[in-house]
BADRENKE-154915 format. One record per atom (N, C-alpha, C): residue in one letter; x, z, y. Coordinates in steps of 0.001 Angstrom, whole numbers, padded with zeros to 6 digits, always signed. Atoms other than C-alpha are relative to their C-alpha. Layout:
<nodes>
AXZY/...
</nodes>
This chain:
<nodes>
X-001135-000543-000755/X+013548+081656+070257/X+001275+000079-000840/X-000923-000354+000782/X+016047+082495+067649/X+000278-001615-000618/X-000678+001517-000401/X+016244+078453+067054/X+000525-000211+001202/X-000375+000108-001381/X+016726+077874+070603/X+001408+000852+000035/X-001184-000770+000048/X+019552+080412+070213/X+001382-000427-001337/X-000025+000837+000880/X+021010+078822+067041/X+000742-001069+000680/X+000103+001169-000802/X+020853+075684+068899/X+001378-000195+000976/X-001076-000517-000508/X+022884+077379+071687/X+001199-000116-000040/X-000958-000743+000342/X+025172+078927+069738/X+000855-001708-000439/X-001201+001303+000831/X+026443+075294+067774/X+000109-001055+001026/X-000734+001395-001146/X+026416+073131+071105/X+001089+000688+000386/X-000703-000090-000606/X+028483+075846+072745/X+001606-000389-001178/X-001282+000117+001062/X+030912+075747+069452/X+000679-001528-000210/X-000906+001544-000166/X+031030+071834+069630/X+000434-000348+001271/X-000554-000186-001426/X+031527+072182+073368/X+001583+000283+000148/X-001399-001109+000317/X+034776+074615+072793/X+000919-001381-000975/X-000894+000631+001242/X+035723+072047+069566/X+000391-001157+001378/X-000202+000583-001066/X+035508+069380+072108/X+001169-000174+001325/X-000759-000687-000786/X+037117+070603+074626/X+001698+000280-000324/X-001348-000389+000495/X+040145+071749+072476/X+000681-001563-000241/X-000712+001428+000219/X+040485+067998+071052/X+000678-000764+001260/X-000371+000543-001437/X+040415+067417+074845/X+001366+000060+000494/X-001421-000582-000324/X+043479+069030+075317/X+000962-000543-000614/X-000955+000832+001415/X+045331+068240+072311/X+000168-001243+000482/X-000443+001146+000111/X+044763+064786+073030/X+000828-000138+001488/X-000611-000350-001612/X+046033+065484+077229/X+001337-000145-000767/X-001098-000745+000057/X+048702+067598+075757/X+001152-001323-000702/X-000915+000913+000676/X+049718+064588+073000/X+000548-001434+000996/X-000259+001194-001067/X+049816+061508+075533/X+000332+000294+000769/X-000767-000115-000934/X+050813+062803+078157/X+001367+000338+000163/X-001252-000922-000495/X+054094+064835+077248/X+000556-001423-000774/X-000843+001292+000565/X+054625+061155+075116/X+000484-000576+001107/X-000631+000652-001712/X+055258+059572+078759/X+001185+000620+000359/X-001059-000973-001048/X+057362+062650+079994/X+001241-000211-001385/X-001195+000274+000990/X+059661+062642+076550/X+000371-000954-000486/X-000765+001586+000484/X+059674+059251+075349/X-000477-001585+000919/X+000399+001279-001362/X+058890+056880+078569/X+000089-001161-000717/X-000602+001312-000145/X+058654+053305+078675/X+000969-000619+000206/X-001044+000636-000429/X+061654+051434+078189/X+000060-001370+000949/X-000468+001268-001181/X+063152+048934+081083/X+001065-001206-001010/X-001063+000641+000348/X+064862+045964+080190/X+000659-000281+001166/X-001238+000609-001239/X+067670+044331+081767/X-000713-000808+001173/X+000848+000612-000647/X+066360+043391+084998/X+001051-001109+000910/X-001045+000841-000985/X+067704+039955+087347/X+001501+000622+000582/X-001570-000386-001031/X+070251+041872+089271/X+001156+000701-000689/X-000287-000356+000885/X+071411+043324+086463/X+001184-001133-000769/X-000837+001470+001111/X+072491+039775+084382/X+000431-000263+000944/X-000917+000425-000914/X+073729+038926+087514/X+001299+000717+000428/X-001420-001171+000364/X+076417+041550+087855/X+000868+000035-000577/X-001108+000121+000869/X+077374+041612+084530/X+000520-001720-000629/X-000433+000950+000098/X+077583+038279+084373/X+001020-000917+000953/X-001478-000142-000778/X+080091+037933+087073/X+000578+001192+000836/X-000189-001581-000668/X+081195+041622+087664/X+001223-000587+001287/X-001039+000381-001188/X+084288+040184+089605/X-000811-000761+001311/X+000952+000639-000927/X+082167+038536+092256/X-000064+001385+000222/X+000799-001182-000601/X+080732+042188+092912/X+001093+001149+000069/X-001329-000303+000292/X+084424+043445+092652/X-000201+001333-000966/X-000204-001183+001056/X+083950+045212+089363/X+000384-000820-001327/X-000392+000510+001324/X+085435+045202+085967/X-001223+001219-000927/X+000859-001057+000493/X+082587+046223+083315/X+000252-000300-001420/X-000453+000119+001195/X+083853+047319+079923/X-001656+000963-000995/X+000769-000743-000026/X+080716+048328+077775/X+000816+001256-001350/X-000453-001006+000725/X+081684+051397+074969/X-001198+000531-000729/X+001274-001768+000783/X+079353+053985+072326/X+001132+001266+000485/X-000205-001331-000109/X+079583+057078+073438/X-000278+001339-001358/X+000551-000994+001145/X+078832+060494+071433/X-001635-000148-000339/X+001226+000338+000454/X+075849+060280+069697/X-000798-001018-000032/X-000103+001488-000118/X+076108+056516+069252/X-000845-000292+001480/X+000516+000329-001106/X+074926+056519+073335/X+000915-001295+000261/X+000055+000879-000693/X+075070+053373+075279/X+000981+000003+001010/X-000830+000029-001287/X+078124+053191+078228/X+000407-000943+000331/X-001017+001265-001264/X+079794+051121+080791/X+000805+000871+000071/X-001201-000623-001005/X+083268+051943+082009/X-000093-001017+000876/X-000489+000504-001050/X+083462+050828+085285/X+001062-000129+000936/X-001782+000111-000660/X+086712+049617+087306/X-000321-001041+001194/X-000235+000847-000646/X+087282+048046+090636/X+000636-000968-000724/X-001206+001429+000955/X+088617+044366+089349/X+000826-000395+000983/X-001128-000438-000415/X+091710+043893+089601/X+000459-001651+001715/X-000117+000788-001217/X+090704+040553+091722/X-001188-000320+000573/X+001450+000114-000287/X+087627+041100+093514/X-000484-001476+000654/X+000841+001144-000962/X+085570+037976+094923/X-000998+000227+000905/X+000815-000894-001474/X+082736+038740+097565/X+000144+000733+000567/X+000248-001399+000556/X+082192+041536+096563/X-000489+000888+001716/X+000661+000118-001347/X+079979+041874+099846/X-000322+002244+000348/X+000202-000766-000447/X+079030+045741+099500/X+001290+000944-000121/X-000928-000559+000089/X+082403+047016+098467/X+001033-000010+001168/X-000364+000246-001168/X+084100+045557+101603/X-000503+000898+001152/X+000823-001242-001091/X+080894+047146+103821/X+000742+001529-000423/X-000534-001521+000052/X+082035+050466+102356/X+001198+000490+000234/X-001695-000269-000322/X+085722+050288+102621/X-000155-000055+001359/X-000629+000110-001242/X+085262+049306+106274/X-000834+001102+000800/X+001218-000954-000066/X+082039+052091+107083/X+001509+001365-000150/X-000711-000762-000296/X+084744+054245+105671/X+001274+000528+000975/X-000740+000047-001244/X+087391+053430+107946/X-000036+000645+001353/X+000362+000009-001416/X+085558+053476+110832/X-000305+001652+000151/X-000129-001606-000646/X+084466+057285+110068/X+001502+000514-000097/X-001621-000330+000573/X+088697+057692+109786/X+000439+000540-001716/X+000166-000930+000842/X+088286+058800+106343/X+001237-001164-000768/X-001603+000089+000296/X+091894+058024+104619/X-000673-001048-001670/X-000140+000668+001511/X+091753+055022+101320/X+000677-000162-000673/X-000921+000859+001028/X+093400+054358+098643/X-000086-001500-000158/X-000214+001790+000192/X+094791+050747+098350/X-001535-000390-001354/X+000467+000618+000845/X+092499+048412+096478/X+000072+000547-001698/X-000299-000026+001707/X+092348+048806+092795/X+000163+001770-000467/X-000700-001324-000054/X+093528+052703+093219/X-000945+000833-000430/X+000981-001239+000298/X+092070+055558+090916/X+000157+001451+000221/X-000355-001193-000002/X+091515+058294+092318/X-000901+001431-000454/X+000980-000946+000185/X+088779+060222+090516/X-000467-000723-001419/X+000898+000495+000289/X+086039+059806+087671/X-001517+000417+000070/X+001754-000437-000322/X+082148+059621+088210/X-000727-000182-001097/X+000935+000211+001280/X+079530+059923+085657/X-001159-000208+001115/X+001204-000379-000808/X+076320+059007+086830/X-001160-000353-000950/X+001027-000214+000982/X+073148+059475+085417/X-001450-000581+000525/X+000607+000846-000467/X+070184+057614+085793/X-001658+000678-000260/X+001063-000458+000279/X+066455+058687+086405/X-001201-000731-000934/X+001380-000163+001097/X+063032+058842+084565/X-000536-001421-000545/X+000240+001458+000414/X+062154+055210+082861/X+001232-000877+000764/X-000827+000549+000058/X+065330+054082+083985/X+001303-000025-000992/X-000982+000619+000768/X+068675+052651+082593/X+001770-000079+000446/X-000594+000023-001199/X+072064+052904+083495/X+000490-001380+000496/X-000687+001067-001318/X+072740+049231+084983/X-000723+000261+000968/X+000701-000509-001696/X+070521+051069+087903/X+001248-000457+000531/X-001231-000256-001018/X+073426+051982+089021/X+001695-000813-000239/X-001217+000408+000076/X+075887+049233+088774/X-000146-000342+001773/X-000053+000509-001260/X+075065+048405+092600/X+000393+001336+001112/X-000751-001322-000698/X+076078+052005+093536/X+001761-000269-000242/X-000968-000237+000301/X+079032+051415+091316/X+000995-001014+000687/X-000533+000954-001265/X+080043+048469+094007/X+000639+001208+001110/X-000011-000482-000642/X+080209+051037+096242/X+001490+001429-000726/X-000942-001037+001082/X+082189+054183+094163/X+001520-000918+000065/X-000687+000575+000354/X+084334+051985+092853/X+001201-000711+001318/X-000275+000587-001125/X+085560+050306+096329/X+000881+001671+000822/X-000831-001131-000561/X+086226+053894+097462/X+001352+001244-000918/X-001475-000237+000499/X+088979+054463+094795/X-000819+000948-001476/X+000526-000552+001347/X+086502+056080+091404/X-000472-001517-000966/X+000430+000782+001189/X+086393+054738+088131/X-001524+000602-000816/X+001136-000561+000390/X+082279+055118+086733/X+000021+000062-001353/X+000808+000283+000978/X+080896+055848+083928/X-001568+000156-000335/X+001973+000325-000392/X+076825+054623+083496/X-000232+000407-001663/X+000262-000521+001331/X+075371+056290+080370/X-001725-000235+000317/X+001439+000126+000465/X+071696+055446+078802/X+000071+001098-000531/X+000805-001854+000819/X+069993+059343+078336/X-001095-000654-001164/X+000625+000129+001090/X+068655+059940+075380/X-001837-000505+000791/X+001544+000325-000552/X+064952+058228+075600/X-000175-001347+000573/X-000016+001142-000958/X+066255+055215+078035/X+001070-001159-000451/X-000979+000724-000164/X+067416+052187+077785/X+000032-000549-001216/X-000257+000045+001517/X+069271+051455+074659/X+000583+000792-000569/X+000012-001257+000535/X+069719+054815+073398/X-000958-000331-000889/X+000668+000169+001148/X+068683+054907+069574/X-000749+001654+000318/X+001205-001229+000421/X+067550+058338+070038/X-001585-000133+000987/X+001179+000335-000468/X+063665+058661+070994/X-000405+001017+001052/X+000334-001353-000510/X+063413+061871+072928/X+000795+000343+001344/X-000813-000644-001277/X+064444+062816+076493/X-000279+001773+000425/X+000203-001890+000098/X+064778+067013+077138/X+000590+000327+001395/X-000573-000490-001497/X+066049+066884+080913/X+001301+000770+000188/X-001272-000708+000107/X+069043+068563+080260/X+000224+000809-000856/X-000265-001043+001094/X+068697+071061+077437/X+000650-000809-000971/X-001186+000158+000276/X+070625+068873+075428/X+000810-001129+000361/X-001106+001366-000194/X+071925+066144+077371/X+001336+000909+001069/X-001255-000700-000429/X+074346+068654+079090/X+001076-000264-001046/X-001465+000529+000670/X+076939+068711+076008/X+000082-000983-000072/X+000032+001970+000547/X+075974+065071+075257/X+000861-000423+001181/X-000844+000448-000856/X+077626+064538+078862/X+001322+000670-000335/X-001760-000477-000243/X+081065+066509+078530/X+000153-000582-001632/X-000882+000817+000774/X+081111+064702+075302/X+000290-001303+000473/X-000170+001481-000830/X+080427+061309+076722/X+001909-000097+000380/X-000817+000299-000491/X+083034+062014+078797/X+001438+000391-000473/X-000964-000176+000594/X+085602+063295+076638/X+000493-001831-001147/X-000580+001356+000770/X+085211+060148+074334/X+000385-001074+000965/X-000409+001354-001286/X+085859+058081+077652/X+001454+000233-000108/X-001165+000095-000022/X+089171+059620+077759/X+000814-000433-000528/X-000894+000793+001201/X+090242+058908+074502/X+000399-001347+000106/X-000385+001788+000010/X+089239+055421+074729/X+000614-000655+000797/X-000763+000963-000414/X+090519+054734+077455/X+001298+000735+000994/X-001357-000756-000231/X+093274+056994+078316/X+000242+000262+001649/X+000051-000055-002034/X+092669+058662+082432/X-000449+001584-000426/X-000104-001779-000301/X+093025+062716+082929/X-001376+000638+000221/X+001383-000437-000237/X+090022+064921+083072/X-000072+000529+001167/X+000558-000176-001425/X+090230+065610+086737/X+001031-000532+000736/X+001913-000438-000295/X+088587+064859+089182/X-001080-000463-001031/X+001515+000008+000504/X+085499+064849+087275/X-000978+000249+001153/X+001371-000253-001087/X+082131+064377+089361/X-000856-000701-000221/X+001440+000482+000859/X+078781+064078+088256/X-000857-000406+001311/X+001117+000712-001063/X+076121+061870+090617/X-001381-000481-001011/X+000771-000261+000512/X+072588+061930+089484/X-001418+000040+000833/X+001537-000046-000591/X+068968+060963+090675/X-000947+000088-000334/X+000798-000517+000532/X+065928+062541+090050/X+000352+000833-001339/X-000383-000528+000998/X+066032+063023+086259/X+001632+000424-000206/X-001167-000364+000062/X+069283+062632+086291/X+001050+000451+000870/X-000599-001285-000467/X+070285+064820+088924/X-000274+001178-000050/X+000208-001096+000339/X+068455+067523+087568/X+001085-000132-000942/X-001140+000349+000855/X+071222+066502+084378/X+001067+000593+000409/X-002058-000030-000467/X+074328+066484+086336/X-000437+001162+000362/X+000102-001815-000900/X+073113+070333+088335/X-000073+000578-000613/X+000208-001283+000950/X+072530+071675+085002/X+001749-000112-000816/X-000930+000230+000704/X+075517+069874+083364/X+001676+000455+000730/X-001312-001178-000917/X+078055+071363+086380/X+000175+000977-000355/X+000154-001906+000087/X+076224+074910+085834/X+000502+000513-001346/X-000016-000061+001412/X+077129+074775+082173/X+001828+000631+000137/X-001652-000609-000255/X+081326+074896+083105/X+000359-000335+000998/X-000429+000209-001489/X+081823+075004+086607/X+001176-000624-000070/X-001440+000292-000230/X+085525+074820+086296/X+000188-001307-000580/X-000077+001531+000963/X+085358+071169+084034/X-000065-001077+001629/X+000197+001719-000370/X+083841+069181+087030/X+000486+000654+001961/X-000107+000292-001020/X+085016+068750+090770/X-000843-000008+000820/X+001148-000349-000657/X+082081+068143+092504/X-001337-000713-000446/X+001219+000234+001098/X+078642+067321+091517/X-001360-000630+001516/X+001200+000373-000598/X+075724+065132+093709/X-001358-000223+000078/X+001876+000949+000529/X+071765+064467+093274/X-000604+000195+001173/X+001113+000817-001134/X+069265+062784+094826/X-001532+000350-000393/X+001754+000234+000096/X+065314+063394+094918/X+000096+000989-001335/X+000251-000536+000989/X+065694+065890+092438/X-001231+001315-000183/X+001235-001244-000059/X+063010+068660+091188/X+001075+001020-000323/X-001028-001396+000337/X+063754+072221+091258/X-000169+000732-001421/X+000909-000507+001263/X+061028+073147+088123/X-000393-001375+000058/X+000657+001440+000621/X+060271+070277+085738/X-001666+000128-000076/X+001459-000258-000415/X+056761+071789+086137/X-000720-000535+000641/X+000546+000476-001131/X+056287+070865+089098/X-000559-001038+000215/X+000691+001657-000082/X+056376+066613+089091/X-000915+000143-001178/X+001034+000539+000507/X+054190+067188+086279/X-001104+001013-000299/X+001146-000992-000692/X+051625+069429+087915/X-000591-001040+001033/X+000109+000968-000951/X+051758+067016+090752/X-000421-001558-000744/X+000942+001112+000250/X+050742+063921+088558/X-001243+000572-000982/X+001242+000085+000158/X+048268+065838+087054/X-001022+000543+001308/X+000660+000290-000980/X+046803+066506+090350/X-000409-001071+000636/X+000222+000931-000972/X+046857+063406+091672/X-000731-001319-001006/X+000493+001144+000796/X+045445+061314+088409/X-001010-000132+000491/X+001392+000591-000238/X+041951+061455+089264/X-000506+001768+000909/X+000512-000720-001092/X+040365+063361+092307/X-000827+000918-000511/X+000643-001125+001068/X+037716+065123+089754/X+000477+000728-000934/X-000366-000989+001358/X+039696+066396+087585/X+001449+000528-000082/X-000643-000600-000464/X+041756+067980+090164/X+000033+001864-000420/X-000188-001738+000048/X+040520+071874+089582/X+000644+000535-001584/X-000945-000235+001182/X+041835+071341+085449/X+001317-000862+000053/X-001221+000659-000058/X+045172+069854+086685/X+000546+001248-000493/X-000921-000961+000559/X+046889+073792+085705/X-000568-000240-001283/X+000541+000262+001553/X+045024+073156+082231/X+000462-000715-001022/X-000192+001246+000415/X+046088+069941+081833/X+001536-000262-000344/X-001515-000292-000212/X+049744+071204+083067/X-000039+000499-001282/X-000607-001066+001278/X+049884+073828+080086/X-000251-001431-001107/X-000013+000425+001335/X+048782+071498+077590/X+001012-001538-000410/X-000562+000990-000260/X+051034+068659+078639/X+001837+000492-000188/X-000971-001282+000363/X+054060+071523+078640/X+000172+000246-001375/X+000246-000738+001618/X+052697+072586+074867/X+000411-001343-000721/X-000354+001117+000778/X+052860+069020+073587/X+001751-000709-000051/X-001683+000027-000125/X+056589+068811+075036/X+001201+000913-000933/X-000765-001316+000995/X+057599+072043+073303/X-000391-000639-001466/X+000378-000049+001649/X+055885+070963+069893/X+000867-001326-000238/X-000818+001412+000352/X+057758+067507+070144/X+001132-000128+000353/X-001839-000107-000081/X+061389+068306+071368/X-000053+000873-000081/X-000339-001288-000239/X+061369+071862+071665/X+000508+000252+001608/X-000427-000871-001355/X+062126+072222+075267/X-001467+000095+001076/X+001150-000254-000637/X+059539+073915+077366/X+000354-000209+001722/X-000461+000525-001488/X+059604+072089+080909/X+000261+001353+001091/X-000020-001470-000984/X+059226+075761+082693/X+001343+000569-000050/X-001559-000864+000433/X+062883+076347+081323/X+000870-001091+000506/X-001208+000933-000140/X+064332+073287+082813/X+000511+000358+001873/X-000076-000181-001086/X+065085+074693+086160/X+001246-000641+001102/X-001568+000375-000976/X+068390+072685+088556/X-000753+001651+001017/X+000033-000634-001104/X+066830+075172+091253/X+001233+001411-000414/X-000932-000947+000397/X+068820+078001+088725/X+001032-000217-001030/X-001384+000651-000069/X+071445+076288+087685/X+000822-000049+001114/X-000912-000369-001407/X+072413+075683+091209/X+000782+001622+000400/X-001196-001147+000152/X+073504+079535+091138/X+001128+000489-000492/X-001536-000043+001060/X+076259+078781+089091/X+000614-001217+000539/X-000720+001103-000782/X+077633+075976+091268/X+000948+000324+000869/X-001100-000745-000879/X+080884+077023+092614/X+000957-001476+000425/X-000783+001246-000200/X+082627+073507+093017/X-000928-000760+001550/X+000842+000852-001340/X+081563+071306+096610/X-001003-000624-001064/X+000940+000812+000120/X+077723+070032+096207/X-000366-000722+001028/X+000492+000590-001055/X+075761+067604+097713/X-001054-000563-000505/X+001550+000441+000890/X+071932+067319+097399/X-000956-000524+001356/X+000882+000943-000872/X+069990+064190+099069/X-001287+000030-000521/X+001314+000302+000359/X+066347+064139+099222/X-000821-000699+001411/X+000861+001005-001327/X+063694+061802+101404/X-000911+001054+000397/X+001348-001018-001051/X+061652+063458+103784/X-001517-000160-000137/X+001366+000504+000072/X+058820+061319+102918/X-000497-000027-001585/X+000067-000227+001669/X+059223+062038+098829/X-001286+000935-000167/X+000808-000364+000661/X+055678+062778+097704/X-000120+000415-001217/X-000073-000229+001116/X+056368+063107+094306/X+000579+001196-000268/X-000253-001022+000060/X+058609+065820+094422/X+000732+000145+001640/X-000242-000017-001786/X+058731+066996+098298/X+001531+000469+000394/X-001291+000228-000779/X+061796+067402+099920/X+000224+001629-000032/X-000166-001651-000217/X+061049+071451+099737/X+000564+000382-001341/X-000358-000205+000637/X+062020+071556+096302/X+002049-000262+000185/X-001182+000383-000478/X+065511+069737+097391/X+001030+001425+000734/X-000401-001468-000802/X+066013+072658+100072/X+000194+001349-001194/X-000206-000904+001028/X+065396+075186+097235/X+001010+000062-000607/X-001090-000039+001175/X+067914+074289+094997/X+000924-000137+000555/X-001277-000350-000946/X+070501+073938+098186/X+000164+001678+000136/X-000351-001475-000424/X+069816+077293+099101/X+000051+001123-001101/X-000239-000834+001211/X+070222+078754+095690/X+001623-000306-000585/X-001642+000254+000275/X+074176+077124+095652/X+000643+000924+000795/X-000551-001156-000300/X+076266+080135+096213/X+001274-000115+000996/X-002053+000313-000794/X+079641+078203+097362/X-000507-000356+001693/X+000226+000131-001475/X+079574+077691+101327/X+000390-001874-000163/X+000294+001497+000497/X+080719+074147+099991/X-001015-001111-000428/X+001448+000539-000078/X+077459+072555+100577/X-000116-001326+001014/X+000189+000970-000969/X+076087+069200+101916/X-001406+000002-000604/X+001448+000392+000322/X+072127+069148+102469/X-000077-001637+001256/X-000129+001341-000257/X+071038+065430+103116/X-001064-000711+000084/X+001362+000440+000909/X+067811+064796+103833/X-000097-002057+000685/X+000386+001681-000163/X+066619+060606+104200/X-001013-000376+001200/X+001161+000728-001196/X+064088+059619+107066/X-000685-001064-000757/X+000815+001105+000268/X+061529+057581+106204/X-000141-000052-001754/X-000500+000132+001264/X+062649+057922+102495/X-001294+000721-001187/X+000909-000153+001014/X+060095+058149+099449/X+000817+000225-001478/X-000480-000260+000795/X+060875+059274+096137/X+001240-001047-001028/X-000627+001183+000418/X+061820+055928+094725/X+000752-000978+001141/X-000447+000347-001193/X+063699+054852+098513/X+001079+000798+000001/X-000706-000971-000064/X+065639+057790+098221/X+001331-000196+000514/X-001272+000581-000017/X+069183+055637+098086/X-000230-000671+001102/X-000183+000825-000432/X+068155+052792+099706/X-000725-000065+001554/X+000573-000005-000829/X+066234+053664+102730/X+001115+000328+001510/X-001061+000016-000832/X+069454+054373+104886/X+001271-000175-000746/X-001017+000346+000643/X+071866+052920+102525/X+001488-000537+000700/X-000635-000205-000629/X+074048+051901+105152/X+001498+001179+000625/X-000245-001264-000119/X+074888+055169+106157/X+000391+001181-000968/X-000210-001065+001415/X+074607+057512+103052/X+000839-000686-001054/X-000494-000153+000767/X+076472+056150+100843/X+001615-000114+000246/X-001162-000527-000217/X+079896+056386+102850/X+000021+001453-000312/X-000025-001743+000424/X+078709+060133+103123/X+000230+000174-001335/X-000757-000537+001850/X+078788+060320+098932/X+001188-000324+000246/X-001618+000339+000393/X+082081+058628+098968/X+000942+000743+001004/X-000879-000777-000712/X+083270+060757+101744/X-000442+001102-000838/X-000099-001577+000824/X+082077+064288+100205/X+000621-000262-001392/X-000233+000059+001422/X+083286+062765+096933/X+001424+000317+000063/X-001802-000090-000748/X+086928+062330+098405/X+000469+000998+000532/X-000837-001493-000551/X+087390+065146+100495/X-000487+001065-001431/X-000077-000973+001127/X+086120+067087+097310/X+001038+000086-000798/X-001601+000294+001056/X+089388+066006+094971/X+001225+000163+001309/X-000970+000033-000872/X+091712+066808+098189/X+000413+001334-000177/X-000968-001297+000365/X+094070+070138+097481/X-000810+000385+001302/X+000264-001251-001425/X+092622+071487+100905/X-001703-000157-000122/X+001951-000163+000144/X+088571+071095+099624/X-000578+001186+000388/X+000692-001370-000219/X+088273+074437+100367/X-000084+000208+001321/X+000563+000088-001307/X+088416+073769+104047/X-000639-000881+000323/X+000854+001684-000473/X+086586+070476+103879/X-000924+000034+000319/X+001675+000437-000576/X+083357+071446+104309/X-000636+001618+001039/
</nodes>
């Protein structure tokens, strides 16, 4: 008996050792995905763009930003060719009466920020669009993506100053007033821009995201639920130790990255799109972080049919006059009755 107990005692202790390595190793691979993703390269539509931006009526100047980051300045050119979706939007806008500036005409700037294993030429096919309705962009690679030398993404704990520097060295270089300022931002990087508003309200004009989470917890609670059907009841287990390996390797603990409370410090017009059909992070988190923006200057936006990664493009038609209209009537001296 007292072998048998013995016995016991050193399986349950390699059980426990086990077990712990188990974690550790969860905690190490997994928070490597969430902080230092897979990089994208330049994809087709991409070299096609910048390889004749005028065709797509843009001028694309690239720049380093602060902390030797990666940028585009973007500019309507000054002689567009197709330029097939910039046209759709100028005339979309029209038709809802919504007032343009001539061709070429700046009347704002946008930062936009680009989500989780992405890059920013995402968004040079938005910046067709922006750009057409009278804003000059700027597309920044977050730390982690892209071609950003640094290795580490932190959701906003420190890419907030990294943006109001960004955008201060934009000015310098290229000499355009700091307002309007207005931050646009999907998923990751509209949690970014909702924290990077809440930081100095008064800096930015108005501020947009798409498909965003309210708690960084959450999407990664939700893929550890959904990895494997058995090893659903240690998905909170799997959460903490996936959390712990984030904190020990950037220092930011995902439970602290909240847009849902940030949004209480949003006093400038918002506007937060999410798909109805977004599994990844549901459309209830979206609502949350609307109804935690204090200003009556609000646009909730949800998508039909729209999935996490659809988010834009699933009524693209349609939504993206709405950004360029809430973007516009936001920089108008009477914004405070606009919405």
């Amino acid at each position: 008996m007292p072998r048998l107990r013995r016995f016991l005692n050193r399986l349950l202790v390699l059980l426990s050792i086990f077990l712990l390595l188990l974690l550790i190793g969860v905690g190490w691979f997994g928070s490597e995905r969430l902080i230092s993703p897979p990089r994208r390269g330049l994809q087709s539509y991409h070299r096609e763009i910048l390889a004749e931006p005028a065709r797509y009526g843009l001028s694309v100047n690239a720049f380093t930003g602060a902390s030797a980051t990666p940028c585009l300045m973007v500019l309507p050119a000054a002689s567009p060719g197709e330029a097939y979706r910039s046209h759709q939007l100028r005339a979309s806008l029209t038709k809802r009466g919504v007032p343009l500036p001539a061709w070429g005409e700046i009347r704002g700037t946008v930062i936009l920020l680009h989500g989780h294993t992405g890059r920013k030429e995402d968004h040079l096919p938005i910046c067709e669009r922006f750009c057409a309705a009278g804003f000059r962009c700027i597309l920044v690679d977050l730390p982690g993506h892209g071609d950003n030398p640094s290795t580490i993404t932190t959701f906003g704990k420190n890419e907030t100053q990294l943006i109001e520097d960004i955008f201060e060295d934009a000015q310098v270089t290229f000499g355009f007033p700091d307002q309007p300022a207005l931050l646009f931002g999907v998923s990751q990087g509209g949690a970014i821009a909702l924290q990077t508003a809440a930081r100095h309200p008064e800096r930015w004009t108005a501020v947009a995201s798409a498909a965003t989470f309210s708690s960084l917890d959450r999407p990664i609670r939700h893929s550890a639920e959904t990895f494997h059907a058995r090893l659903r009841p240690l998905a909170p287990v799997n959460t903490f130790a996936v959390e712990c390996g984030a904190w020990c390797r950037s220092g930011m603990w995902p439970t602290k990255i909240r847009p849902s409370h940030a949004a209480r410090q949003l006093t400038m017009p918002v506007m937060i799109i999410h798909g109805e059909e977004d599994r990844f992070i549901p459309i209830d988190q979206g609502r949350q972080i609307f109804n935690a923006i204090p200003s009556h200057r609000k646009i909730f936006r949800p998508v039909k049919n729209a999935g996490h990664g659809r988010v834009l493009a699933e009524d693209a038609d349609n939504l993206y006059p709405e950004i360029c209209e809430f973007f516009l009537k936001s920089i108008l001296p009477s914004a405070a009755k606009a919405f």
